[in-house]
C-alpha positions in Angstrom: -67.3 -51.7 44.2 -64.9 -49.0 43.8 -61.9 -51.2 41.9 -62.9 -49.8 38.5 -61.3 -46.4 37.7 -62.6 -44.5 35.4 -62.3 -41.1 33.3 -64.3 -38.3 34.2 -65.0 -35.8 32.0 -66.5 -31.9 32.5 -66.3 -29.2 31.0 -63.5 -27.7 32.6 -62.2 -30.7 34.7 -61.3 -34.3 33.8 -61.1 -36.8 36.6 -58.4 -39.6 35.7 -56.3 -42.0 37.5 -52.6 -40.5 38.9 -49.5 -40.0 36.3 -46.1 -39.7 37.7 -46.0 -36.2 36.1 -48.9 -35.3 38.7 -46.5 -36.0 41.8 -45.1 -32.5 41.5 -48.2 -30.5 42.0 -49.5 -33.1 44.4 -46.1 -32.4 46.1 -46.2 -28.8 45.9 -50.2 -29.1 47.4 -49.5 -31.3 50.2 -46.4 -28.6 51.4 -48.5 -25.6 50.6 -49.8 -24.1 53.9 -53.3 -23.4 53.4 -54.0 -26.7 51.5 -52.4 -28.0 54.7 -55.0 -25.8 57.0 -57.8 -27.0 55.1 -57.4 -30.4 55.6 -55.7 -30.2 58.9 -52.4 -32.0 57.5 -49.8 -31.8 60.0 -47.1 -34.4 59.0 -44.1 -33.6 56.4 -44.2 -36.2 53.3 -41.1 -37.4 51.6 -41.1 -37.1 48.0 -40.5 -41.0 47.6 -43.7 -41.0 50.2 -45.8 -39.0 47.6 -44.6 -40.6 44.8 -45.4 -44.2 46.0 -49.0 -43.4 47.9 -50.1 -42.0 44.3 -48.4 -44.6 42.1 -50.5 -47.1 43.9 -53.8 -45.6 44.3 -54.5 -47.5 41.0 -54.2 -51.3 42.8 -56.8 -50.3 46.0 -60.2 -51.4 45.2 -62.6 -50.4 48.0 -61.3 -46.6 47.4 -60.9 -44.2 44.4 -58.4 -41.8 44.2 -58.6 -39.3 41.2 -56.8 -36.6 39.7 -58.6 -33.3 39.1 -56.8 -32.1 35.9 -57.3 -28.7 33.8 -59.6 -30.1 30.7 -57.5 -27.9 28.0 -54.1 -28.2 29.7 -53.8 -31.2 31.4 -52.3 -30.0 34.6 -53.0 -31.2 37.5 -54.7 -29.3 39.9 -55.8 -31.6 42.6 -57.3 -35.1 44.1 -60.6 -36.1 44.5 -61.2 -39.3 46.8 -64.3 -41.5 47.7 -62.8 -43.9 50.6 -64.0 -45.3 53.8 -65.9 -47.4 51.3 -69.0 -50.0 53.4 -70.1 -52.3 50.9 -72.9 -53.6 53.0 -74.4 -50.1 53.5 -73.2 -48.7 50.2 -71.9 -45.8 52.0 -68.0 -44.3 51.8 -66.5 -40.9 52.3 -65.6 -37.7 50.0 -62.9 -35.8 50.3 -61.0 -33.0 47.8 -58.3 -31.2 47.8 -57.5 -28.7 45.1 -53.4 -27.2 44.5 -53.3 -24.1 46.1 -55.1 -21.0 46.1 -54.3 -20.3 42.8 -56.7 -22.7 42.1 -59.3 -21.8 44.7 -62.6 -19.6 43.9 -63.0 -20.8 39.9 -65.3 -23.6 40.3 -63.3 -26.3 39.5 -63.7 -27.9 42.7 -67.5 -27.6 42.6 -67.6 -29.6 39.1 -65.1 -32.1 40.4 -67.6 -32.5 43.2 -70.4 -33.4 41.1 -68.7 -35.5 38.9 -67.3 -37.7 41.4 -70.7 -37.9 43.1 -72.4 -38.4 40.0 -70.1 -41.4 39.7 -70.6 -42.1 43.3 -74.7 -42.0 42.8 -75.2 -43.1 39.1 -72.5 -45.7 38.2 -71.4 -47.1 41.3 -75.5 -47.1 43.3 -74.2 -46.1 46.3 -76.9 -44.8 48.9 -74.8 -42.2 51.0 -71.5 -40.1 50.6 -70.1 -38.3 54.1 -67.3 -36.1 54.7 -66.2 -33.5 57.1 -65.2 -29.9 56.5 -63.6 -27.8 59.0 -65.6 -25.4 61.0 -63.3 -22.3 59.4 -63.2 -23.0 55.9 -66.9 -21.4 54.9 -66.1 -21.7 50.8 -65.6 -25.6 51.3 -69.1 -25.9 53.3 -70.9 -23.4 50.5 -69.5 -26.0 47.9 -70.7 -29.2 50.1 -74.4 -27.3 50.5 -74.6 -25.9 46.5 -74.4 -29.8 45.9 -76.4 -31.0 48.0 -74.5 -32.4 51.3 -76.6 -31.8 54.7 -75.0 -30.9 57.7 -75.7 -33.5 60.2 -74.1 -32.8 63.1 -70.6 -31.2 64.6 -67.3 -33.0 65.9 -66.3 -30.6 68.4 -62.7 -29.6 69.1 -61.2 -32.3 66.9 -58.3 -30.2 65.3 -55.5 -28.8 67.5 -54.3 -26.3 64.7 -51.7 -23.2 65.8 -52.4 -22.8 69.4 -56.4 -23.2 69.3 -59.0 -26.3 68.9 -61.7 -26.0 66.0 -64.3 -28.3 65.3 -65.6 -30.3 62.1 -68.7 -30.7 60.6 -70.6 -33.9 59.1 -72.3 -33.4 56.4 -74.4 -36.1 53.9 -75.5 -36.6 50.4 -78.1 -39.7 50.2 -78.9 -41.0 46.9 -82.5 -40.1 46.7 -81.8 -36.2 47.4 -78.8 -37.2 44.4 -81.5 -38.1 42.3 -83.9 -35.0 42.9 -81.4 -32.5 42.2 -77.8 -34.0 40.6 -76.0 -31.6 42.5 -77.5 -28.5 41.5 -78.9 -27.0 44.5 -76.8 -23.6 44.0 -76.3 -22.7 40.5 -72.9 -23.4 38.5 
């Protein structure tokens, strides 16, 4: 369902499968601390680690793994994932993660968001797309609501993060809402 992977294209973002020239920002976001508070990643990664989880993101075919790159540069400012994938259900899991906060705040993330769910929706007919979002990273949610996620419910206290608990929120996207709105719930 998921083995094909495609090119993306925005107008600010293109989604594409990994380079090795990507592993240095996607080195650089995985060490950076608040990309690491957002997505509650509290392991180190070897470089060799990085460099062979993206080199073979191309091989797994019930998950796509994307890079979010600049449309006029080229660089690399991030992943975008659909995994979990259930066939039977046609359901999987969202998840993004942008560079740092350099990147953060532009919109990029938002339009990598609704590309990769318009994929999710219109190419590959699935019927619902989940993720979780930290309970203190407001931006994130406001992205997950302006294209049309619902919050369905809360996972309390699963993060142990610097000395305190916090929980996570489930949210949906189902395709009919998908097709109602394509994302645009919230403006740009």
């Amino acid at each position: 369902m998921l083995a094909h992977k495609p090119v993306l294209r925005g107008e600010r973002v293109v989604l594409r499968p990994f380079l090795p020239e990507d592993v240095p920002a996607l080195w650089r976001m995985l060490h950076e601390p608040e990309c690491m508070r957002l997505t509650g990643s509290q392991q180190p990664f070897t470089r060799e680690a990085v460099e062979a989880w993206y080199a073979s993101r191309a091989e797994e075919p019930d998950r796509l793994d994307l890079a979010i790159t600049d449309a006029a540069t080229g660089e690399c400012l991030g992943e975008v994932v659909l995994n979990n994938l259930d066939p039977h259900n046609r359901a999987c899991n969202f998840r993004i993660s942008l560079t740092g906060p350099g990147v953060f705040g532009r919109g990029l993330g938002t339009e990598a968001t609704r590309l990769m769910l318009r994929h999710a929706f219109e190419s590959v007919a699935l019927h619902r797309v989940e993720l979780e979002v930290y309970a203190f990273n407001p931006r994130a949610r406001r992205v997950y609501e302006k294209v049309g996620f619902v919050a369905e419910g809360v996972r309390r206290q699963v993060l142990w993060w610097e000395g305190a608990w916090h929980d996570a929120i489930l949210m949906s996207l189902l395709a009919p809402e998908w097709a109602s709105h394509s994302g645009r719930l919230g403006g740009r």
